[in-house]
C-alpha positions as CSV (number, residue, x, y, z in Angstrom):
1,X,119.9,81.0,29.4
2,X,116.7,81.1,31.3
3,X,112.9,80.8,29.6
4,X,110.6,83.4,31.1
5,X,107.1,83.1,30.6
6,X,104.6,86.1,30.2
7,X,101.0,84.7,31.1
8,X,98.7,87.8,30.3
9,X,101.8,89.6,27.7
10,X,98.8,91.4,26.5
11,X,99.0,93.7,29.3
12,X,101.9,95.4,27.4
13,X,102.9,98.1,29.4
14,X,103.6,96.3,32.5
15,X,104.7,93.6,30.4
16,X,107.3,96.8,28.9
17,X,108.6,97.8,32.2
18,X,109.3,94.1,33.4
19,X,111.3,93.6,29.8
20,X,113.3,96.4,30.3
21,X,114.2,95.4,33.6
22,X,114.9,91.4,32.7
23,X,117.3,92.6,29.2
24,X,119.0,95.3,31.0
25,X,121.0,92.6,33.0
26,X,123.7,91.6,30.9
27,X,123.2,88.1,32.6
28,X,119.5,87.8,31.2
29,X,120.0,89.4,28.1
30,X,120.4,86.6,26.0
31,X,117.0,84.6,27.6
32,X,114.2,83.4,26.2
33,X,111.5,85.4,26.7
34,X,107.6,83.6,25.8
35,X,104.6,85.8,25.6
36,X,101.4,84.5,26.4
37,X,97.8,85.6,26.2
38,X,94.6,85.2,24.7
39,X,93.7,88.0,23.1
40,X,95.8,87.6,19.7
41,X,95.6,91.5,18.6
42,X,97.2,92.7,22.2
43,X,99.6,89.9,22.4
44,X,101.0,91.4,18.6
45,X,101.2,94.3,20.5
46,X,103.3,93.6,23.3
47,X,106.0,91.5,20.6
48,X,106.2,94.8,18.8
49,X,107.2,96.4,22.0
50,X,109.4,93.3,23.5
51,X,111.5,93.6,20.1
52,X,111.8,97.7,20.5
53,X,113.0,97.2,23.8
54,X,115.4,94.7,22.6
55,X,116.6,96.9,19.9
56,X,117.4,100.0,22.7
57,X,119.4,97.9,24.5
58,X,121.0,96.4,21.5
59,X,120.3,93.1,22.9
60,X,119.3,89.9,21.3
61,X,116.9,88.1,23.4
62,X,114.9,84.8,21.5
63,X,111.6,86.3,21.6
64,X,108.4,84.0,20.9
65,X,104.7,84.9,21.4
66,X,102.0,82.5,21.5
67,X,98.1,81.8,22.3
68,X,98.9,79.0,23.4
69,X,99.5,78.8,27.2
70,X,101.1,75.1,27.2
71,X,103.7,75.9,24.9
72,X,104.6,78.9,26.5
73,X,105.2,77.4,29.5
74,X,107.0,74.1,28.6
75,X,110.4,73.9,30.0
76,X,109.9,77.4,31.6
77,X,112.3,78.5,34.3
78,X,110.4,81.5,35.5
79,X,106.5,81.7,35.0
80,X,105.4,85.7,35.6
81,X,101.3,86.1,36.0
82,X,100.1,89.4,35.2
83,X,95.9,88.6,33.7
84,X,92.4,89.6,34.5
85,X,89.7,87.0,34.6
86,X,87.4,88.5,32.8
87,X,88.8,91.5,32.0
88,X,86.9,95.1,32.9
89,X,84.1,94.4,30.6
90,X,82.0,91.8,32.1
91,X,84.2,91.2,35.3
92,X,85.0,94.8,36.8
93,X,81.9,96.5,35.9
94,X,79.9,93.5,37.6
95,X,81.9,94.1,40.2
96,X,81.0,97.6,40.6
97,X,77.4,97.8,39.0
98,X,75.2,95.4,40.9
99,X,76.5,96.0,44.3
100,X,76.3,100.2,43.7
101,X,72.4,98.8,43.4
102,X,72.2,98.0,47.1
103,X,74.3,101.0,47.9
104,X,77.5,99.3,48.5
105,X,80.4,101.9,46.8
106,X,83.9,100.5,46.4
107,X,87.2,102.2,45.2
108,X,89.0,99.7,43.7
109,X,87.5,96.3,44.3
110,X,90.1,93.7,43.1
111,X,91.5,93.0,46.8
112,X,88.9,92.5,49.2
113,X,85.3,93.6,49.7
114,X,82.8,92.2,47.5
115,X,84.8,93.1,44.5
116,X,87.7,91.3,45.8
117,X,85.7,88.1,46.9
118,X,83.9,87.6,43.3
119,X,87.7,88.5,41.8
120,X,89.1,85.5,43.1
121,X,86.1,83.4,42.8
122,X,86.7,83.5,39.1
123,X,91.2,84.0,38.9
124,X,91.3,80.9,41.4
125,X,90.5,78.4,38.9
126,X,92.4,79.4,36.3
127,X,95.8,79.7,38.2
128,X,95.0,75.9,39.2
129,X,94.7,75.2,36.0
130,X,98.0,76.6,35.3
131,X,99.4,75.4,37.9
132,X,98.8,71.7,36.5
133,X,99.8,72.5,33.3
134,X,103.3,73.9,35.3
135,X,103.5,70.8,37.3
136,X,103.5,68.7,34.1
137,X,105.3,71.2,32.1
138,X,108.2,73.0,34.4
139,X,107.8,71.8,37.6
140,X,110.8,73.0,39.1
141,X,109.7,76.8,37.7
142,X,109.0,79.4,40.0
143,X,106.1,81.4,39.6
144,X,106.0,84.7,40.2
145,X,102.2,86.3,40.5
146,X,100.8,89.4,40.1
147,X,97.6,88.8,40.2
148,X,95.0,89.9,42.5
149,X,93.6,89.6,44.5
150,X,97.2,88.5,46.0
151,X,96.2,87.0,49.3
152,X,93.6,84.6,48.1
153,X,95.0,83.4,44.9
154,X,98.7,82.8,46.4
155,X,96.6,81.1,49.1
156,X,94.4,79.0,47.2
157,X,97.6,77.8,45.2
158,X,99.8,76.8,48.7
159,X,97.2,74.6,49.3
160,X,95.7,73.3,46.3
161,X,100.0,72.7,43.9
162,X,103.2,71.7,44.8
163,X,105.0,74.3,42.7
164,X,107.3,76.8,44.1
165,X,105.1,80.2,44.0
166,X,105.9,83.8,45.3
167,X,103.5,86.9,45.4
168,X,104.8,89.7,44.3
169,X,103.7,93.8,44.6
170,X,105.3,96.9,44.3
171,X,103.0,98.3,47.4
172,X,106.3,98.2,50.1
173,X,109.0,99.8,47.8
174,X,106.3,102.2,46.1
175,X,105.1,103.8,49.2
176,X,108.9,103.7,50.7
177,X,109.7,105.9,47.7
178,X,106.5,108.5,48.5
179,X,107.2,108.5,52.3
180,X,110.7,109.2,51.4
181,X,109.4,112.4,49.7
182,X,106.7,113.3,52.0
183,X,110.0,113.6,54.7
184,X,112.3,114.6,52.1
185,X,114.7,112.0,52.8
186,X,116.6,110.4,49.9
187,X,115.4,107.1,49.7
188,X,118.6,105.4,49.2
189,X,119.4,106.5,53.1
190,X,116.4,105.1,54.4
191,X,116.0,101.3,56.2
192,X,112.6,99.8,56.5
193,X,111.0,96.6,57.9
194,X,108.0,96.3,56.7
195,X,105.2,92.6,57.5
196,X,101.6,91.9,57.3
197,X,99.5,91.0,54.6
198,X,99.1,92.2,51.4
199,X,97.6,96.0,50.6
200,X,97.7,95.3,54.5
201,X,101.0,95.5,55.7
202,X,103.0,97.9,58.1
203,X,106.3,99.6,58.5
204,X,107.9,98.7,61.8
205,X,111.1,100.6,61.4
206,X,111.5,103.6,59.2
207,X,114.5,104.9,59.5
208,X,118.2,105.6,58.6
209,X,122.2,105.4,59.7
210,X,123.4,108.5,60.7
211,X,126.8,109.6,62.4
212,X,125.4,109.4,65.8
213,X,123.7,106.2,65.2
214,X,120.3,104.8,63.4
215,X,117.7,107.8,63.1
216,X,114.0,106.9,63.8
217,X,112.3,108.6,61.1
218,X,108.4,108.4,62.2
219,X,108.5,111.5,63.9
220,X,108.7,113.6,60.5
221,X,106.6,111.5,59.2
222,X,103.8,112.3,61.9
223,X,105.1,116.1,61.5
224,X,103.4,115.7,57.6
225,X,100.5,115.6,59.9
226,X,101.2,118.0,62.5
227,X,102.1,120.8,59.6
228,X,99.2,120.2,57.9
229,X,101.2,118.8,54.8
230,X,99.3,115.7,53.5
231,X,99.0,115.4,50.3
232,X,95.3,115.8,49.1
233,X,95.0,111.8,47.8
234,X,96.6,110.5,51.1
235,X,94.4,111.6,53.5
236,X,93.3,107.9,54.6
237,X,96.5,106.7,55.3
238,X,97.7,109.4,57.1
239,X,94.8,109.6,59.3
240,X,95.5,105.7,60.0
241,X,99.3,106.3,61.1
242,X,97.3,108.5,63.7
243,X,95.4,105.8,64.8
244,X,97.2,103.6,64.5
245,X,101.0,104.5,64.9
246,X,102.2,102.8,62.0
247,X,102.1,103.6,58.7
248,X,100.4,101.3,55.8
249,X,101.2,100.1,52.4
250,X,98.9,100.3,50.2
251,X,97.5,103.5,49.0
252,X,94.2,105.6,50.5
253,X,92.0,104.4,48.1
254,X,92.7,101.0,48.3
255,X,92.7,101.0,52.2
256,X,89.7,102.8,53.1
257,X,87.4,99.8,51.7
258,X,89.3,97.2,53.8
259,X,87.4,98.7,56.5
260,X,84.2,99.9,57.9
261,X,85.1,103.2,58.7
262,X,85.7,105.6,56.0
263,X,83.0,104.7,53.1
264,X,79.5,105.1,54.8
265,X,76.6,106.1,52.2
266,X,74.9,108.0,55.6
267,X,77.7,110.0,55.9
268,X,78.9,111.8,53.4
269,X,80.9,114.1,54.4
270,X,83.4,111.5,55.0
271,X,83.9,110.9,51.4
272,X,84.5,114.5,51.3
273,X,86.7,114.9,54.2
274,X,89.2,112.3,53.1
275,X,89.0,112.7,49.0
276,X,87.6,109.2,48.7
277,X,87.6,108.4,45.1
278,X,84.2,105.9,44.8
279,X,84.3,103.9,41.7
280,X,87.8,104.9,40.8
281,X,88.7,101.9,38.9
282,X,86.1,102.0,36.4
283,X,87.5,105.8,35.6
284,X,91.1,104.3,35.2
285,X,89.9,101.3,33.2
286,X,88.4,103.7,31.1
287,X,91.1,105.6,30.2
288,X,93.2,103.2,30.2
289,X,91.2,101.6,27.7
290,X,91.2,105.0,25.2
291,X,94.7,105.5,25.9
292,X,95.6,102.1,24.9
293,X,93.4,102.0,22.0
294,X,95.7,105.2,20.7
295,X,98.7,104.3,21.6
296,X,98.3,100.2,19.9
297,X,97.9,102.4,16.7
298,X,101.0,104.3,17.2
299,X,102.9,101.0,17.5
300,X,101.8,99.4,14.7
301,X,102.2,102.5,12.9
302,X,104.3,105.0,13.9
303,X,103.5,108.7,13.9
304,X,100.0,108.0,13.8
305,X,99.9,109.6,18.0
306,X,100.5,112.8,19.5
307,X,100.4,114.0,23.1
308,X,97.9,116.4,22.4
309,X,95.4,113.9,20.5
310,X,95.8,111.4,23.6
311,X,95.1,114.3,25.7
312,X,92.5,115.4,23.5
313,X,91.1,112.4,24.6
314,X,91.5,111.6,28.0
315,X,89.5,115.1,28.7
316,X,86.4,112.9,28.2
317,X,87.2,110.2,30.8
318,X,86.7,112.0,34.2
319,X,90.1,111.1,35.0
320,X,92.5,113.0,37.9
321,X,95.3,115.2,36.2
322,X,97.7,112.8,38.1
323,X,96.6,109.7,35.9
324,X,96.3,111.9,33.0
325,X,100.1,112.6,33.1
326,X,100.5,109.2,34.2
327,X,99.2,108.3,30.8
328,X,100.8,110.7,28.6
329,X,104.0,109.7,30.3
330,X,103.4,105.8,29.6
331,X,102.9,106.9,26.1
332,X,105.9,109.2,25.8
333,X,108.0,106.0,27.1
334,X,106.4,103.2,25.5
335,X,109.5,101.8,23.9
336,X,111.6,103.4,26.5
337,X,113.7,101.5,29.1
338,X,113.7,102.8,32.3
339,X,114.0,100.7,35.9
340,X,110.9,100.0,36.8
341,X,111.5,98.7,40.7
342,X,109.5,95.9,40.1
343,X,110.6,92.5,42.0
344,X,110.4,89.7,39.4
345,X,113.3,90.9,37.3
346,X,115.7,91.1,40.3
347,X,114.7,87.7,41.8
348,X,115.2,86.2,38.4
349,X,119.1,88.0,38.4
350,X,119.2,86.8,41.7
351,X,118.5,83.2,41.3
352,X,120.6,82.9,37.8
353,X,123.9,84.6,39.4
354,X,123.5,84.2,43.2
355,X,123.8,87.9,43.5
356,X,121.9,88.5,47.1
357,X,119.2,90.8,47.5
358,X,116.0,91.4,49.6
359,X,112.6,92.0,48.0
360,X,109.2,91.8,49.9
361,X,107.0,88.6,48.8
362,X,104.3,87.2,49.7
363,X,104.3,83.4,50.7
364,X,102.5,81.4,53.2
365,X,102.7,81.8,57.3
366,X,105.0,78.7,58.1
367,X,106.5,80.1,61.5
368,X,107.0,83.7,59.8
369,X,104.5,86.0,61.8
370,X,103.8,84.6,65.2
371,X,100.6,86.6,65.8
372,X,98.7,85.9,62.8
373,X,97.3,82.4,61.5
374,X,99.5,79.5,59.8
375,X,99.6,78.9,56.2
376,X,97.6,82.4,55.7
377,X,99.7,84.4,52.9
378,X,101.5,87.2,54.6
379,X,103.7,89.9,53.2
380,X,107.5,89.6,54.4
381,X,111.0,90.3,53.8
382,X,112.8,87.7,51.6
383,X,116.4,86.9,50.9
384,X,116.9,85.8,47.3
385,X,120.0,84.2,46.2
386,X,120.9,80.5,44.2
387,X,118.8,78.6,46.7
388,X,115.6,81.1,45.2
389,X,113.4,83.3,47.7
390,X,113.6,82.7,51.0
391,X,111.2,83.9,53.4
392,X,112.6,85.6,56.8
393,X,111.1,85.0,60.1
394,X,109.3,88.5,61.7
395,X,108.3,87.1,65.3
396,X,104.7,88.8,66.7
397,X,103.8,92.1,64.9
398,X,102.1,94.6,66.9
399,X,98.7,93.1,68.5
400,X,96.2,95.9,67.2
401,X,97.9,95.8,63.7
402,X,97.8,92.1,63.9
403,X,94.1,92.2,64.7
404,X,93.4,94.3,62.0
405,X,94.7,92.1,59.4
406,X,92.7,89.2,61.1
407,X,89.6,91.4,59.6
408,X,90.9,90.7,56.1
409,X,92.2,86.9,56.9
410,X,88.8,86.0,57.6
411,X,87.4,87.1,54.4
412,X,90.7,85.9,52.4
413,X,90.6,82.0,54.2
414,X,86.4,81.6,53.5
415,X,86.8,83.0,49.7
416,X,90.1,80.5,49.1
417,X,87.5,78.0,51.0
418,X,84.7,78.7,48.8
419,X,87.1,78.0,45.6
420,X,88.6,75.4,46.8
421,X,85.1,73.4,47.7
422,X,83.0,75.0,45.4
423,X,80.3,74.9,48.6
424,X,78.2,78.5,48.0
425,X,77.7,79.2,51.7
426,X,81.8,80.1,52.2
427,X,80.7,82.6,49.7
428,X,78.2,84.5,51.9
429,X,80.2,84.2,54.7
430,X,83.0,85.5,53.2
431,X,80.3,88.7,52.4
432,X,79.3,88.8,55.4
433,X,82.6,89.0,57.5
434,X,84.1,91.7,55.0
435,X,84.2,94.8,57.0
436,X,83.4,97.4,54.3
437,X,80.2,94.9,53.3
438,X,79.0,94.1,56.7
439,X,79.0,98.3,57.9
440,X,76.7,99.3,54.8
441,X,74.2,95.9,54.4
442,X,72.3,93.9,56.6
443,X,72.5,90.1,56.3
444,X,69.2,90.0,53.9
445,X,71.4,92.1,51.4
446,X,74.9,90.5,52.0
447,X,72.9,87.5,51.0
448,X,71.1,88.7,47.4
449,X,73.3,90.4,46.6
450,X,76.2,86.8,46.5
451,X,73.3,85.6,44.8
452,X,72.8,88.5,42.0
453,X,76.4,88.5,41.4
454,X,76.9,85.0,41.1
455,X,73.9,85.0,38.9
456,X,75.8,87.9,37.0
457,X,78.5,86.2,36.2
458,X,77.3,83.1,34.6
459,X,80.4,80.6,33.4
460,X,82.6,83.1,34.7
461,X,82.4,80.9,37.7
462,X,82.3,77.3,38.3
463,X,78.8,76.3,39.2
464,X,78.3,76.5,43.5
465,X,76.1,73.9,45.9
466,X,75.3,74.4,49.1
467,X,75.6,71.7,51.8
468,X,73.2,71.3,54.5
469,X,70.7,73.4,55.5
470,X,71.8,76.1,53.2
């Protein structure tokens, strides 16, 4: 039976939904599951909730938790990454607080912009750090990462360790499943190719078998637009397709800071126009937070919760209804199994049993995208069998989308540069060719602003020279 490391168990209930998916094959049920993280009290946590799952499905999985990140991953067969650098409190609010202070507003921040960029300044080093204690400890595992920001760190790794390392996201399949509704098509009819980057990518085809042949489904899907049915929180996205004539994975929120055109502090009314969400992590962290500060005490002791306590108080977090119910529902389901849809577990069922699927990853451009620079990560269709996760080729994508992901390559290759080298001027370059960074500051700003954060985040970061006449 395979061991499967946790690195970051403490994030329990993503580390819940990917247990439930590994113990619900009958193949896997019997693994060895290691749970890893630093934080001691949130690691207890996640056992508590490995061991209920285990008891649902009347399974009887060895399950060991530990602080201890080298015996957690010695002898691993599959590593799966799922941390925060830094956590939200100093590393997301830095993120957020000092550029707000030269008027730079961001949604989410952990992909790119200048949240993204100081993200993986301080997540690169540690997955290289992991990465040699994997190629001394396993280094015939496969590592499967969650972590963002996806691009750079999957980057940084192809270049910097020899082991075997897949990006994974739920970004394709997730907004398959909301398309699917927005049409209402049942999913399970639907065909899509989807390729690009990361939070960047496109689908090419949408669209399903029927009796008189294969069905192109994008023109209901512009009819969402023609009707005037878009959903309130999807306005960016929809408006791209327009633009565009493709439709993008990752959500609104997250897209409309990977360019220059939608958050604009001199105009306003765009943040009104297309519900743009400013600061929107912080509010989930902060419920988040709350609701995982209620529902670690209904674990450890049981009955402790209701749903109208944790309601009671979410009220105060100035949270949407949707992640409200989100939540509650997390709560209600805690030591629940349900099918997630996440990647890892089926790649893992894949390689142990040779059963063949296809799952979107994330791996490096060797011949896969014609149009869009070599050994850059990009997001593709992958055939997983025995022989593990195996890339597909896609040819040239569309020029205009491919030039739009060159945007967000640029910024990607100087940050994975900047980590790699530990030269500071990558850094400022990186700021300065990030779309959403370079619309809203002049060069003056780009500038102190890399300084204050780098400032701000002490021995977060590994210290930074500059070369020349910088």
């Amino acid at each position: 039976m395979p061991k499967i490391t946790f690195i970051g168990a403490g994030s329990t209930v993503f580390a819940r939904n990917l247990l439930g998916d590994i113990l619900s094959f009958p193949e896997l049920a019997d693994s060895t599951i290691s749970l890893h993280d630093i934080d001691e009290e949130r690691l207890r946590t996640t056992e508590i909730v490995a061991h209920k799952i285990a008891a649902t499905l009347d399974v009887r999985p060895t399950i060991e938790a530990t602080t201890d990140r080298r015996v957690a991953l010695d002898g691993a067969d599959y590593a799966i990454s799922m941390f925060q650098v830094a956590g939200y409190k100093p590393g997301t609010v830095i993120d957020f607080e000092i550029p707000r202070r030269y008027g730079l507003r961001q949604t989410i921040a952990d992909t790119l912009g200048i949240g993204g960029i100081m993200r993986g300044l301080r997540t690169i080093p540690v997955l290289l750090e992991m990465c040699r204690d994997m190629e001394e400890l396993c280094p015939d595992v496969t590592f499967l990462n969650y972590v963002n920001p996806m691009a750079m760190n999957c980057w940084a790794i192809s270049r910097a360790s020899k082991i075997n390392t897949v990006g994974l996201c739920h970004s394709v399949q997730g907004t398959a499943k909301g398309l699917a509704r927005d049409i209402g098509v049942p999913i399970g009819e639907i065909n899509y190719l989807c390729a690009g980057i990361n939070h960047l990518a496109f689908y090419l085809r949408f669209e399903r078998k029927t009796k008189d042949g294969v069905q192109d489904l994008y023109p209901l899907i512009r009819q969402v637009v023609e009707e005037g049915r878009v959903p309130n929180w999807n306005r960016v996205r929809y408006e791209m397709l327009t633009r565009l004539g493709y439709f993008v994975t990752e959500s609104s929120e997250h897209f409309s800071e990977y360019v220059p055109w939608f958050i604009k502090r001199d105009h306003l009314d765009l943040i009104e126009r297309f519900n743009i969400p400013l600061d929107e992590y912080i509010r989930r962290c902060e419920a988040q937070i709350k609701a995982w500060e209620l529902m670690q005490e209904e674990l450890e002791n049981p009955g402790s919760l209701s749903e109208e306590s944790l309601r009671e108080a979410l009220r105060t977090t100035d949270v949407t209804p949707a992640i409200v119910e989100h939540l509650v529902r997390t709560f209600e389901d805690i030591d629940k199994v349900t099918i997630s849809g996440e990647y890892a577990p089926p790649i893992i069922h894949s390689m142990e049993t040779g059963t063949l699927r296809v799952v979107y990853g994330n791996v490096p451009n060797r011949g896969l995208i014609d149009n869009l620079p070599q050994d850059c990560i990009v997001e593709v269709p992958c055939v997983v069998d025995k022989n593990g996760v195996q890339p597909t080729r896609i040819g040239s994508l569309p020029p205009h989308l491919a030039a739009l992901m060159q945007t967000n390559i640029n910024v990607q290759a100087l940050t994975v540069e900047a980590a790699l080298t530990q030269k500071r001027e990558y850094i400022y370059h990186a700021a300065m060719l990030d779309p959403h960074t370079a619309a809203e500051l002049d060069l003056d700003q780009i500038w102190n602003l890399v300084d204050d954060l780098i400032e701000a985040h002490g021995d977060w970061l590994p210290a930074y020279h500059c070369a020349g006449s910088l």
